[in-house]
N, C-alpha and C positions, 0 to 999 in steps of 0.2 A: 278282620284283615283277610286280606285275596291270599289263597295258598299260589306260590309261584308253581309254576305249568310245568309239569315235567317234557322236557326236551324228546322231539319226536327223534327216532332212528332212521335216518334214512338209509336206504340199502342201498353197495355198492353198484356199480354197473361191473356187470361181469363180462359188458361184451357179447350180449345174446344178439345173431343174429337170423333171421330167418333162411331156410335154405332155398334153394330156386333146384334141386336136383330132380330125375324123372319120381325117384321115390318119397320125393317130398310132396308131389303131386298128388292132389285128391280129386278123383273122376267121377263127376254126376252129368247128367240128362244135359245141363247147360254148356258143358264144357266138351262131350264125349267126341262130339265131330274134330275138333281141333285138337285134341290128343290125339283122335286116329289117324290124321293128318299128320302131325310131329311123328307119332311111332312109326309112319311108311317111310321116312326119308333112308333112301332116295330115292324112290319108288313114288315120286310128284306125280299129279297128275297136268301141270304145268311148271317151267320152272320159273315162272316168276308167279308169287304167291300173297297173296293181300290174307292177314288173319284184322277181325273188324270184330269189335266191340266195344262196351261201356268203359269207361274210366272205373279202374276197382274188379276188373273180371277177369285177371289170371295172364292178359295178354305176354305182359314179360316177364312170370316166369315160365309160359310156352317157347316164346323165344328164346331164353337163357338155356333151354334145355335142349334147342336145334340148335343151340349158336356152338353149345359144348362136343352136340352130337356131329356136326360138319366140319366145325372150324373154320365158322364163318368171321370175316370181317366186317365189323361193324364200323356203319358210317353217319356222318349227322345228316339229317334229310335239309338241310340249309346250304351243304356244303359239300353235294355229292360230287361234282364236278372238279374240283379241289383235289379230292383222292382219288381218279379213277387212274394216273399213272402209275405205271406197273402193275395195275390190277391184274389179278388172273382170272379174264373170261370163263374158266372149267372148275372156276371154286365156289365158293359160297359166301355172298355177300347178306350182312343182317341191316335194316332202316326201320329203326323203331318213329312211331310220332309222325307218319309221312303226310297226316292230314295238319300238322301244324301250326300252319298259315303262312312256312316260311321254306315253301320245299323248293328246291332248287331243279324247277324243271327241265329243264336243257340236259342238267348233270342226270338226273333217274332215266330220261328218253335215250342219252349215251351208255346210261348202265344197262338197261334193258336190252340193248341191242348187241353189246359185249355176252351178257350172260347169255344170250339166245344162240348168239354166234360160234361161242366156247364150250357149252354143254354145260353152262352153272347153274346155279339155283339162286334164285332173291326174295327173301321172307321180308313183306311190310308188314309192320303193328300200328291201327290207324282205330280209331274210336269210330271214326263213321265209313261206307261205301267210296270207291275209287269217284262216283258220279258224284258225289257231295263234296271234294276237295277243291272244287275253283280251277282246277286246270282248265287254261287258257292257250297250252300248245296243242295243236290239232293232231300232230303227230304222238307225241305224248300219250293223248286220252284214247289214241286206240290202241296203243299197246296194252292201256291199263284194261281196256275193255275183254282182252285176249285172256288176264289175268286169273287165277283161278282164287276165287271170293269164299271162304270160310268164317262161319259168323258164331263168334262167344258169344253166349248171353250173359242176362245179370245173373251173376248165381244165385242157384235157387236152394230152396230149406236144406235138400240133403246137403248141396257144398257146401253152403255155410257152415251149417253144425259139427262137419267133417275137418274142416277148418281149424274151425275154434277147436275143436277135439283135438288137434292133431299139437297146433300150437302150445296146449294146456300142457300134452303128453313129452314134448319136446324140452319145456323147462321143470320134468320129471313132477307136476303139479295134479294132484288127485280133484278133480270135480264130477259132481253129481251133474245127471242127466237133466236134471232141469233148471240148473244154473244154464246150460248151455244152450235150451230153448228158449231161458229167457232174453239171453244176449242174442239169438237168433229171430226173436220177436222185435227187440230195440233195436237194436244197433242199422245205419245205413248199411243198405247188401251190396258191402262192395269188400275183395279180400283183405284190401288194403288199410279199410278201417276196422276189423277184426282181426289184423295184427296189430295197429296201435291199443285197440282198448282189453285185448289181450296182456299186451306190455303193463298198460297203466294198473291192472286190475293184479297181475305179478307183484309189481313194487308197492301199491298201497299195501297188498297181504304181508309184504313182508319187513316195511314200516312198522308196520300193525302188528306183527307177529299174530296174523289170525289166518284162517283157510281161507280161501274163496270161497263164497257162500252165496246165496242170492239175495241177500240182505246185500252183503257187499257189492256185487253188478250193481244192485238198484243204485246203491248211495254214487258210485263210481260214472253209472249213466247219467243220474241225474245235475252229477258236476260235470259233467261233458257235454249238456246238452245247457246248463248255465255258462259255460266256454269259459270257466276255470281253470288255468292252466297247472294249478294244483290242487289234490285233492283235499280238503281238510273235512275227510267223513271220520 
């Protein structure tokens, strides 16, 4: 006769969220230009500013930490035209996403010319170059040309590991150094999925009532990478 399965624990959600603060911020080789960049505000060396990288490379939480440090308004890149009344020319506008597919050029080439004219600042976050977005207004793409181009890369081993270190230290969890290299070996190098399997790798240990281990990453990647939405390691 089959013993019945003892009932797994699943652990609350406590609500962990990650932070996007300047001190939540981990600086390596790939990142170091766009931090130095964020840390001179307002000291631009343009003020309209494109920051450009990979999907997964830190871009917003840089801008969360200009948006905190200016008191910028942020606006949708679909729908810049919409908000530009009462803008204030002399303040700090944020547009995340501005390569899109759906930027509302008319509205950016009027914001551009506000901030220029007022003494503002405008931070873009765009995965690829102002020349790679499809702008089609002639006027437009020289201002974007004007723009000062700062480029994230894909993080690389130190951010990663610094990362996932930081995240571990954050839900007060003790792991070994080479649990860490192993998730810095697997996992896609992007930050964003080094806080999910961060997340996942939390609640099966504590399912589990067991530590993080590298036994466990392994069982955890390898359902993640079967695109199991739960773990049963």
């Amino acid at each position: 006769m089959r013993e019945p399965e003892t009932p797994r624990q699943l652990p609350l959600d406590l609500g962990f969220s990650t932070g996007f603060t300047r001190d939540d911020l981990v600086v390596s080789a790939a990142n170091s230009q766009a931090v130095a960049l964020i840390d001179r505000w307002p000291d631009w060396p343009s003020p309209v500013v494109v920051l450009a990288g990979p999907a997964g490379s830190g871009k917003s939480h840089l801008a969360a930490i200009w948006q905190a440090n200016s008191g910028a308004v942020r606006l949708p890149a679909a729908s810049i035209g919409e908000n530009l009344a009462g803008l204030d020319g002399a303040g700090a506008v944020l547009i995340d996403d501005a390569d899109c597919g759906q930027l509302d050029q008319n509205g950016l080439f009027h914001l551009i010319n506000t901030i220029r004219a007022g003494g503002g600042a405008l931070l873009l976050t765009a995965r690829r170059f102002p020349l790679a977005w499809g702008v089609t207004l002639p006027d437009l793409a020289s201002r974007l040309k004007a723009a000062a181009t700062i480029e994230i890369h894909e993080p690389d081993d130190l951010l990663l590991a610094g990362v996932i270190t930081k995240l571990f230290a954050d839900r007060q969890i003790e792991v070994d150094q080479n649990v860490v290299q192993y998730l810095v070996r697997r996992i896609e190098r992007s930050l964003s999925t080094a806080i999910r399997v961060v997340d996942r790798l939390d609640r099966v240990a504590l399912e589990q009532k067991t530590r993080v281990s590298r036994t466990l990453a392994a069982d955890v990647i390898e359902a993640i990478d079967r695109g199991q939405a739960e773990f049963d390691v």
